[in-house]
N, C-alpha and C positions, 0 to 999 in steps of 0.2 A: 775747274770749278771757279778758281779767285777770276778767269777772263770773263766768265759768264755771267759775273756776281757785280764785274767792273762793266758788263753792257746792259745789265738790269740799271745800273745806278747812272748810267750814263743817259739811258732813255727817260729817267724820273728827272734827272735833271731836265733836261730837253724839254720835257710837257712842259715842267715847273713854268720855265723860262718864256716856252710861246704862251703862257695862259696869262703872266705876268706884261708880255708886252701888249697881249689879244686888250687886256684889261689898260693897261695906259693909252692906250692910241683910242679905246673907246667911252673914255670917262663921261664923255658929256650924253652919248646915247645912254651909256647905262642910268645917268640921273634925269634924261629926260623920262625913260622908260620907270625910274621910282615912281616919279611925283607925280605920273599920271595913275598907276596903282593905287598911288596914296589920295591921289582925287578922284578915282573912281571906287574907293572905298567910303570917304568921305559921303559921296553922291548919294550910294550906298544908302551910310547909318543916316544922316541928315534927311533925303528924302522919305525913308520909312516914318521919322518921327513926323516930318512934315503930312505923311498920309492916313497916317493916325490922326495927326491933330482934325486935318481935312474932312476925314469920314466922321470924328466925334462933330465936328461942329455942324456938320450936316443933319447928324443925329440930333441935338440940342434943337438944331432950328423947327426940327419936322416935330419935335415931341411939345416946342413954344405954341405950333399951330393943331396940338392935340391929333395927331394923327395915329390910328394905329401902330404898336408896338410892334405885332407879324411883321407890316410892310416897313418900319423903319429898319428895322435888322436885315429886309430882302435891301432894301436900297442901300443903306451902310454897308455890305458887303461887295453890292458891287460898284459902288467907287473906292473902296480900300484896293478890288483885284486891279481895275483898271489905271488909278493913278501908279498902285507900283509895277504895273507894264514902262509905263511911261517912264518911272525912276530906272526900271533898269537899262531902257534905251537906252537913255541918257547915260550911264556910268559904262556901258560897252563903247557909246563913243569916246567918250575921253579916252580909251584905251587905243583909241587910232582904228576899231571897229566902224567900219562903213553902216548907217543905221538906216540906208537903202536897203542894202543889202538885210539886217535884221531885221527889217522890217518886214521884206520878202521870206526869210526863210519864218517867223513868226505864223502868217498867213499859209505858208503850206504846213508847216506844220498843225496850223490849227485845224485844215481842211483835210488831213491825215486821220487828226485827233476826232475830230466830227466825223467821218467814217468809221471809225472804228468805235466811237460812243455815240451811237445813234440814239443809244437808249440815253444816256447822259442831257442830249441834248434839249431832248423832245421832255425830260424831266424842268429843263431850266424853264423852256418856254413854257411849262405846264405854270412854271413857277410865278414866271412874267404874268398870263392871265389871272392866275388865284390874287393877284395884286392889285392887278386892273377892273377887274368885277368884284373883288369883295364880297363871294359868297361865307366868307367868316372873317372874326377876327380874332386877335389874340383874347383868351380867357374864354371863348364861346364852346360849348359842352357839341360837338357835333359827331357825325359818323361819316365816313368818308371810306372807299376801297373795303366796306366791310371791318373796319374798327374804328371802336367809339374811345372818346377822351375830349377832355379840355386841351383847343388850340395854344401851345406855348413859344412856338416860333414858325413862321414860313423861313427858310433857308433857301439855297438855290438852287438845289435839287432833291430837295424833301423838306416835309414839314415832321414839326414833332408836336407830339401829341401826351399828355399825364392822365394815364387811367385813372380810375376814380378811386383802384387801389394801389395808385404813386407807383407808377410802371413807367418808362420812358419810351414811346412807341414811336418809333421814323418809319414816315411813312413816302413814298417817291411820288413828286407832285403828279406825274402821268398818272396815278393811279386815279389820284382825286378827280383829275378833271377827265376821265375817262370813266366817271363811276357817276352812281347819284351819289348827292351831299346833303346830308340832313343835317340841318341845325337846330339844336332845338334849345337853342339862347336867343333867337335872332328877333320874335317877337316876345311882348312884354306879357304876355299870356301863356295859359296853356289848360288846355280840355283833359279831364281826368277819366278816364271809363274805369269803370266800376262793372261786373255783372255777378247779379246776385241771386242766385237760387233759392226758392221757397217752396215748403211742399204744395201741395194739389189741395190740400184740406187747409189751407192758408186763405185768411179774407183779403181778397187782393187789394181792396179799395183801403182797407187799415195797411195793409204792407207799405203801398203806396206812399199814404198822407204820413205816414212813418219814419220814412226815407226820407223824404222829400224836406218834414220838417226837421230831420236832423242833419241836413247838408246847410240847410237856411241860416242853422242856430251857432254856427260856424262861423266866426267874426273874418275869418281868412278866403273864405268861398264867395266870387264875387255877385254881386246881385244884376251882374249886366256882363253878361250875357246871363239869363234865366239858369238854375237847375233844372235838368231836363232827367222825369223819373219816370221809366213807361214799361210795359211787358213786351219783352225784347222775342221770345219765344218759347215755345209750348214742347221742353225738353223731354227726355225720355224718364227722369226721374225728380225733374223740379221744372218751376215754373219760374224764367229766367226775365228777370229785373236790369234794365241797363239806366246807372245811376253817372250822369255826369255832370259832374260840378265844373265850374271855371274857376283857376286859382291865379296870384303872379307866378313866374316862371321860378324864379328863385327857391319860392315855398310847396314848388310841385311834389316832392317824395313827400319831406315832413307831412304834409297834409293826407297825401298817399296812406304812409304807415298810419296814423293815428285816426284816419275813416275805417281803413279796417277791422283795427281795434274795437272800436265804438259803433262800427254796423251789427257785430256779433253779440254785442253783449247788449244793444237795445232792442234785437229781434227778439231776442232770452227776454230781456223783458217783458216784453211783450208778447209773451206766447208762442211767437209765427216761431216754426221751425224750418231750420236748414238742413235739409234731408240728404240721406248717403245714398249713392249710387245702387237701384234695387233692382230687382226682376222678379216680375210674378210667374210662377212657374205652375201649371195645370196638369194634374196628373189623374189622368181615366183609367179605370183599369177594366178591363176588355169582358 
């Protein structure tokens, strides 16, 4: 035991000794090897702030020349990813990393990464056009891939969208631009349809001038394009009125909800009835 205990101790010595001399004979590699750590950390924290500042002021400039808030966020985004490619270039060379070579393995990698996210891809570029054409912009109430909301940011590979009951909807740009896209912010108008049922025993020419003048009397209803009030068709249980007003876009429901209101209670007034769904039934008996 004590020879076995004296060649344990003999070999601790021994490492101690060559890791003691490994370290003196190579003082100057191991401080060159710190301080390029310590400057490729530097490169590091320094470049990220520097690419922050980069992308914010980029954002400042685009937002001095009023440009969309969607596409400022698509563009900030991607020069925040792209300059900090660059920073970490740069902080693997100071490490004695060949940025030939990173640069090469970066590019198959990304040509790996692009096969295997084909869908990823085809969302970025979805993204790149919804930029470039501008079929919305941020705050526009649109419908897109079959769901509707107010646009709150294009991203790089989706957009998002705020229901109208404060929902966060992401939506993958491929959809959008693989779908129709209804906006219905984009012009300063908007046509209201209306269809209104009257019975049979209703004076159509009073229902008419009826309608017609309480769309008029509406300080909200524009007078250009016309109210358009006519007998839309000759239904199974009422005689159907299509009443469309022209409003601003903004004021399209409000005016919505409170014609409804006020159709019902001035037909009331007026006599005309809104008739229930009936059938005349004929019974012979043999």
């Amino acid at each position: 035991m004590a020879s076995e205990a004296a060649s344990v101790e003999t070999n601790v010595i021994s490492n101690i000794s060559y890791i003691t001399d490994w370290f003196s004979n190579n003082t100057d590699l191991l401080f060159e090897y710190s301080m390029n750590i310590i400057w490729a950390v530097l490169i590091l924290f320094v470049g990220n702030i520097a690419v922050k500042l980069i992308a914010n002021s980029v954002s400042k400039l685009m937002k001095k020349r009023r440009m969309d808030k969607a596409v400022i966020d698509f563009v900030q985004a991607i020069v925040r990813y792209l300059l900090f490619i660059l920073v970490l270039i740069a902080a693997l060379g100071k490490l004695g990393v060949q940025t030939a070579s990173v640069v090469a393995v970066i590019g198959a990698a990304g040509l790996a990464v692009a096969l295997a996210l084909q869908g990823s891809l085809s969302n970025f570029a979805a993204g790149v056009l919804i930029v470039a054409f501008r079929p919305f912009k941020s705050g526009d109430y649109v419908e897109v891939g079959g769901i509707a909301g107010s646009v709150s940011s294009i991203q790089i590979f989706q957009t998002v969208l705020n229901s109208p009951d404060n929902k966060m909807i992401v939506v993958p740009n491929s959809s959008i631009i693989g779908g129709p896209i209804t906006n219905y912010s984009r012009h300063k108008t908007r046509r209201i349809d209306f269809v209104i049922g009257v019975s049979y025993k209703a004076d159509l020419r009073k229902t008419q001038t009826v309608l017609r003048e309480l769309m008029e009397s509406d300080e909200r209803v524009l007078k250009d394009p016309e109210v358009t009030v006519e007998v839309h068709t000759l239904a199974d249980s009422s005689v159907n009125f299509v009443v469309r007003p022209w409003v601003k876009t903004e004021e399209y429901w409000p005016v919505y909800w409170d014609m409804m209101l006020r159709i019902k209670e001035t037909l009331d007034e007026n006599g005309i009835e809104i008739p229930f769904p009936q059938m005349d039934v004929h019974w012979e008996r043999g």
